[in-house]
N, C-alpha and C positions, 0 to 999 in steps of 0.2 A: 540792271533794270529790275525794279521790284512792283510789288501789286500796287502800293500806292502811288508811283509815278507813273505808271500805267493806266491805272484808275485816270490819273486826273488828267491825262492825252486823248480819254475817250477810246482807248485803243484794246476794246475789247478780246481782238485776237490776239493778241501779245499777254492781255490776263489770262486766255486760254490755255496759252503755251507753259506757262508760270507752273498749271497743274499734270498731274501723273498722268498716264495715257487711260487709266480708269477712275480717275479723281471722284470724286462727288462732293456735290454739297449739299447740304443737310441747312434751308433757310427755315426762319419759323413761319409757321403758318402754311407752308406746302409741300409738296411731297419731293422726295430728294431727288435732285438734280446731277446723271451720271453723264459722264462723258465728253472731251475737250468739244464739241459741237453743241451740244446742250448748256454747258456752262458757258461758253461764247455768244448764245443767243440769251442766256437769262440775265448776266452781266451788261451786254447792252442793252437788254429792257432799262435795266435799271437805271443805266446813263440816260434813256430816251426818255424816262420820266424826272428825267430833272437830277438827279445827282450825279453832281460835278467833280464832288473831291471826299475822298478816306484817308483818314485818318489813322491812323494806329500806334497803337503802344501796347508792347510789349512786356507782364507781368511779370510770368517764371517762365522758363526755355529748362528743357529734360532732354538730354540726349540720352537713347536708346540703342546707340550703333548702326544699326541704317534705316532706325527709325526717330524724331523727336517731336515733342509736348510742345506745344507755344502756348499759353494762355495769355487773355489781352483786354484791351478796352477798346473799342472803336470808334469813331465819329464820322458820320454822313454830313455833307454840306452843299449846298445848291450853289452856282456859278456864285453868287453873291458873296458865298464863302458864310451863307446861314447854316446855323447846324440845324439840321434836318431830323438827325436820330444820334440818340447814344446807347452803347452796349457793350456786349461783353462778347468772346469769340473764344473756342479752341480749334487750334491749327493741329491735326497730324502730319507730321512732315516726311515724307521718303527719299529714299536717293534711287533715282531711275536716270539710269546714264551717266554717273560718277555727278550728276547734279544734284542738289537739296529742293525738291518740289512738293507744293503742295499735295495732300493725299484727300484728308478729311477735314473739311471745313464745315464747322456751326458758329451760327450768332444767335442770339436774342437779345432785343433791345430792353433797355431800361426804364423806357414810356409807359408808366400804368396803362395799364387794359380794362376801358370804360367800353366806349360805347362799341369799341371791334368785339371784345368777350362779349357784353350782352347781346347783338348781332349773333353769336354764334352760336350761344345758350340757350339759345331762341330758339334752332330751329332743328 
């Protein structure tokens, strides 16, 4: 089982489980998000606004011995199977439990930033 068959079952605690017992994620626009509870509850926000299915593809992979690199591309998609957002990601991976689990995760989308940046330059 991986994040994006997860993803698209809506089974947010199973994305939870995916990451390390201190995982974080690191989204843009807000402040980072620690802990298999935390990321369980921000993962199904994001299902409960409407994104259905992730995508991923995978750039370069860096093994570091009981650590590795992922860099990637991403794609959000609504039940329809519209793409929603495109972007970019790097994965830190560790091994907790002789498993390969998420550690550190960032994304940022590839959508110019019109009226969200002016909104925030604003104030």
């Amino acid at each position: 089982d991986n994040l994006e068959s997860a993803f698209g079952r809506g089974d947010s605690e199973r994305i939870s489980g995916l990451y390390t017992e201190d995982g974080m994620l690191l989204p843009t626009g807000s402040d980072p998000v620690k802990g298999k509870p935390a990321i369980q509850a921000f993962w199904q926000g994001a299902m409960d606004l409407g994104i259905k299915g992730l995508g991923l593809e995978i750039v370069e992979l860096e093994d570091h011995g009981g650590t590795a690199i992922e860099v990637g591309n991403y794609t959000l998609s609504s039940e329809g199977e519209e793409v929603i957002d495109r972007g970019k990601y790097i994965v830190i991976w560790k091994q907790e439990d002789g498993r390969w689990k998420l550690h550190r995760d960032i994304w940022n989308t590839n959508t110019p930033c019109i009226n969200a940046c002016a909104d925030i330059s604003a104030t």
